[in-house]
C-alpha positions as a Markdown table, in Angstrom:
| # | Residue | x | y | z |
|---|---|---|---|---|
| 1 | Unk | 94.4 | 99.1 | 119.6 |
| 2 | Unk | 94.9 | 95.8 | 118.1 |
| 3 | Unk | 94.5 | 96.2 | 114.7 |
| 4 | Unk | 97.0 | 99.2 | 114.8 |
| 5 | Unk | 99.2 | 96.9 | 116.4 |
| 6 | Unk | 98.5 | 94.2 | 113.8 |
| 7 | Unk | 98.8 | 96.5 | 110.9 |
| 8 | Unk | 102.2 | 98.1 | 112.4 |
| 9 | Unk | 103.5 | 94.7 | 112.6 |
| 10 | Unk | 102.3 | 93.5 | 109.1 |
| 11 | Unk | 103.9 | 96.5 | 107.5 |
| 12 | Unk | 107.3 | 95.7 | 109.6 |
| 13 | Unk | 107.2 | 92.1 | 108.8 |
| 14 | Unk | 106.4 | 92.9 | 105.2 |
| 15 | Unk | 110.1 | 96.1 | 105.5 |
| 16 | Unk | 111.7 | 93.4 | 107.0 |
| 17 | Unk | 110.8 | 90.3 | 105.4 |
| 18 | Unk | 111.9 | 92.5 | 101.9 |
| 19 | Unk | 115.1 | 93.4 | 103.7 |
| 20 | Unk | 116.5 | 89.9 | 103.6 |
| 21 | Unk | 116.6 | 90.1 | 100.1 |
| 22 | Unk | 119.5 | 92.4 | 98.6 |
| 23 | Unk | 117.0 | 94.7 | 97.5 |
| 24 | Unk | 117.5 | 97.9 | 99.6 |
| 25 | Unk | 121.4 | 98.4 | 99.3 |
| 26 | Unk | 120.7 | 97.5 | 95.1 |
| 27 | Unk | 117.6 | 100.3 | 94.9 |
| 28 | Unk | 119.5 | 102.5 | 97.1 |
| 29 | Unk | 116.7 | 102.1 | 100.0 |
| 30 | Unk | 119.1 | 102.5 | 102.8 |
| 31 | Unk | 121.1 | 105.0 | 101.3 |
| 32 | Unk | 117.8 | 107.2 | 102.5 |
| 33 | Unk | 119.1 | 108.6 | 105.8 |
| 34 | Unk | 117.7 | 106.9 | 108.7 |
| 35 | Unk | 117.8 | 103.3 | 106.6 |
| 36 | Unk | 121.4 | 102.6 | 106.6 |
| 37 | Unk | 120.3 | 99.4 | 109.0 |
| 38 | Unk | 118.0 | 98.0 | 106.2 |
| 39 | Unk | 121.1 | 96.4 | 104.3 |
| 40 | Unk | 122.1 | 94.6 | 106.9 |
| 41 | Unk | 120.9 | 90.8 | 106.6 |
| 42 | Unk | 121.2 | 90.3 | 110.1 |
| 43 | Unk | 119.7 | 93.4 | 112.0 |
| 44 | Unk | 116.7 | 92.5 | 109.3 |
| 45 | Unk | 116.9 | 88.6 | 110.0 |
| 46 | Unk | 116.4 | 89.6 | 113.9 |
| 47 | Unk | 113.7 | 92.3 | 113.4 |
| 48 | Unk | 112.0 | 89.8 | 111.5 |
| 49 | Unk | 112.3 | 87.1 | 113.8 |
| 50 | Unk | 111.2 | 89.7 | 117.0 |
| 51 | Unk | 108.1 | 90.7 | 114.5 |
| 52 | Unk | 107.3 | 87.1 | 113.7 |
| 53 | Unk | 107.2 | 86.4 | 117.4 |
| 54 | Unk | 105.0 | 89.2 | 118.2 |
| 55 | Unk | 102.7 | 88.2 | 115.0 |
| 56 | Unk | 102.4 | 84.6 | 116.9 |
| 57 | Unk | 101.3 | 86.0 | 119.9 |
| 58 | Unk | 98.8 | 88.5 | 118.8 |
| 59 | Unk | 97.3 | 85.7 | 116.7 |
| 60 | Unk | 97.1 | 83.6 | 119.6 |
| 61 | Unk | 95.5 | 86.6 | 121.3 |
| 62 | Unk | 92.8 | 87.1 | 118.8 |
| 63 | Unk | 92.1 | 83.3 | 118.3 |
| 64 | Unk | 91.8 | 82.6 | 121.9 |
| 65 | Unk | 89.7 | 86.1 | 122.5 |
| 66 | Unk | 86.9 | 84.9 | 119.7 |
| 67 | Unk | 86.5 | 81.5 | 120.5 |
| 68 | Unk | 86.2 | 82.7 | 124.4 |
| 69 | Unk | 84.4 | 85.7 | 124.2 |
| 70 | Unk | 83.4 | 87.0 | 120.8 |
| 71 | Unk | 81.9 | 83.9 | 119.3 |
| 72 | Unk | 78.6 | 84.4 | 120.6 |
| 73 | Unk | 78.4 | 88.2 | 119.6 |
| 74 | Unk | 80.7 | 88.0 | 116.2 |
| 75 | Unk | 80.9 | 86.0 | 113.1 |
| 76 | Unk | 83.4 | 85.9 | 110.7 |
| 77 | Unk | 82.9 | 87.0 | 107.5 |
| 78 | Unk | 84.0 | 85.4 | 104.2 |
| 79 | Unk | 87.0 | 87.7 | 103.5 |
| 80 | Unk | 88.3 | 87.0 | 107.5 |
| 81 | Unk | 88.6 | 83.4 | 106.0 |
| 82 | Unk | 90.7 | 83.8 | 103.3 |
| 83 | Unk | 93.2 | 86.2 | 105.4 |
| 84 | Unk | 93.3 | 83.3 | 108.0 |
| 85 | Unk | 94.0 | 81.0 | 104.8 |
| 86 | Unk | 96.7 | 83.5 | 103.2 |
| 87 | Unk | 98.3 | 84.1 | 106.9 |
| 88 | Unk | 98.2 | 80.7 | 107.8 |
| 89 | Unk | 100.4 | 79.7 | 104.6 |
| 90 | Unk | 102.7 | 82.3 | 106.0 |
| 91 | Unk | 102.7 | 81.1 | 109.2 |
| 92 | Unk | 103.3 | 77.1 | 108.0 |
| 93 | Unk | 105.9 | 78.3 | 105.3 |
| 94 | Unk | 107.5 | 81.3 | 108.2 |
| 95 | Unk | 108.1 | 78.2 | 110.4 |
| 96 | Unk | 109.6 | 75.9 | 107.9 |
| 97 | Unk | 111.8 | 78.6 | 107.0 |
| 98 | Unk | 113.0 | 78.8 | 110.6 |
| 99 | Unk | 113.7 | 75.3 | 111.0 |
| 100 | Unk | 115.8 | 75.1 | 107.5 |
| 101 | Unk | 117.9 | 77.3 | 109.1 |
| 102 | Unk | 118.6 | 75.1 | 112.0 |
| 103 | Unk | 121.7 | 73.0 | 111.5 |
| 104 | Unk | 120.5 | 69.9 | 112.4 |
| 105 | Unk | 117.4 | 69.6 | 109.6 |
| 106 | Unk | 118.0 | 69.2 | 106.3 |
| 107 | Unk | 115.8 | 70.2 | 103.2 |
| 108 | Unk | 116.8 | 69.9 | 99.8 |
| 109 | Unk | 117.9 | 73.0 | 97.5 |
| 110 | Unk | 114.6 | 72.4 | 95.6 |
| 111 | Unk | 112.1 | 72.2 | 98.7 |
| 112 | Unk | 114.6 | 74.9 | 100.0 |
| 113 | Unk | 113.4 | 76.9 | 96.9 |
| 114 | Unk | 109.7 | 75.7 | 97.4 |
| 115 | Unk | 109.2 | 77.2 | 100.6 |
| 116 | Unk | 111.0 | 80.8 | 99.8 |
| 117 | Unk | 108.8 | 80.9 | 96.9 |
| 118 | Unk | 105.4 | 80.3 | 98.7 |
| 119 | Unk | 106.4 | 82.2 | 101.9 |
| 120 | Unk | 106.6 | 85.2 | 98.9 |
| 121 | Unk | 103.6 | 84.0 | 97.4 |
| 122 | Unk | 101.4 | 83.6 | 100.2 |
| 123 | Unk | 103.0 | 87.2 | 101.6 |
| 124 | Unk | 101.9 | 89.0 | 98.4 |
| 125 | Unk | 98.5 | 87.3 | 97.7 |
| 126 | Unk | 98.0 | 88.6 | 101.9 |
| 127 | Unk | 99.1 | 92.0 | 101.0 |
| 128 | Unk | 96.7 | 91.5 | 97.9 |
| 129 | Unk | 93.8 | 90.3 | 99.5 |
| 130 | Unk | 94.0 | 92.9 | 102.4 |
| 131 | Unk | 94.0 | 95.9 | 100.4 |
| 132 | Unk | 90.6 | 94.5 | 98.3 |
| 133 | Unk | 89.2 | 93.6 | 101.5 |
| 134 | Unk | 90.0 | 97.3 | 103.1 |
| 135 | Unk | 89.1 | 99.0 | 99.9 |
| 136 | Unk | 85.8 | 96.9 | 100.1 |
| 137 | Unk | 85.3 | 97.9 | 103.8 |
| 138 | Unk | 85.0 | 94.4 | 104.5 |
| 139 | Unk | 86.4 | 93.3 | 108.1 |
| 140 | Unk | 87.1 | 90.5 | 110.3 |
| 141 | Unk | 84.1 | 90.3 | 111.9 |
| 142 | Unk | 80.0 | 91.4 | 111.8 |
| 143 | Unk | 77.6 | 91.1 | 114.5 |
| 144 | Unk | 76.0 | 88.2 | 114.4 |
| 145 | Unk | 72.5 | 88.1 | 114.1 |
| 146 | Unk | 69.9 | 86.8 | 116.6 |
């Protein structure tokens, strides 16, 4: 049940985070009936925000559940450590996206510029890394031996 929660939410994040961009109303996206909302910035912005939230939490969830429970039965495996590299870039460059946005904090245009660009990066070297590690079969976790 988590990881269908965790993948539904990675492939909303990933609509939404696209959505932000003009891209949908330019490739005709929302034009597709049902996807009218896509074009709008802020219904995205929200959804995003909601999603990014939930993404906290889960990983909260799963962190706190291994280190309590699973450590003794599960190890991680190579390719769980450079998804938790990859999503933890998205994480650091989600929240410094988030506080640009706050009036009170300044960045400049070209840090501004920095952190869209690796927030992209780090969200398409993810989506990357996932799909060789799913085509792979390799997972999160492996019993650990004893």
């Amino acid at each position: 049940m988590i990881y269908g929660l965790y993948l539904a939410l990675m492939i909303v994040m990933a609509f939404t985070g696209f959505g932000q961009m003009p891209l949908f109303a330019r490739y005709y996206i929302s034009a597709i009936p049902g996807l009218g909302w896509s074009a709008d910035f802020y219904i995205t912005h929200a959804i995003h925000y909601m999603g990014a939230a939930l993404l906290l939490a889960l990983v909260g969830y799963a962190v706190l559940s291994y280190f309590l429970n699973e450590r003794r039965t599960l190890r991680l495996t190579a390719s769980s450590y450079v998804r938790i590299f990859f999503l933890g870039g998205l994480v650091l460059t989600g929240i410094l996206r988030v506080l640009k946005n706050k009036p009170e904090i300044f960045f400049s245009p070209g840090l501004v510029m920095f952190i869209d660009l690796a927030h992209l990066g780090f969200m398409f070297a993810y989506l990357i890394a996932a799909l060789i590690f799913i085509l792979m079969k390799s997972g999160w976790a492996v019993e650990r031996n004893r």
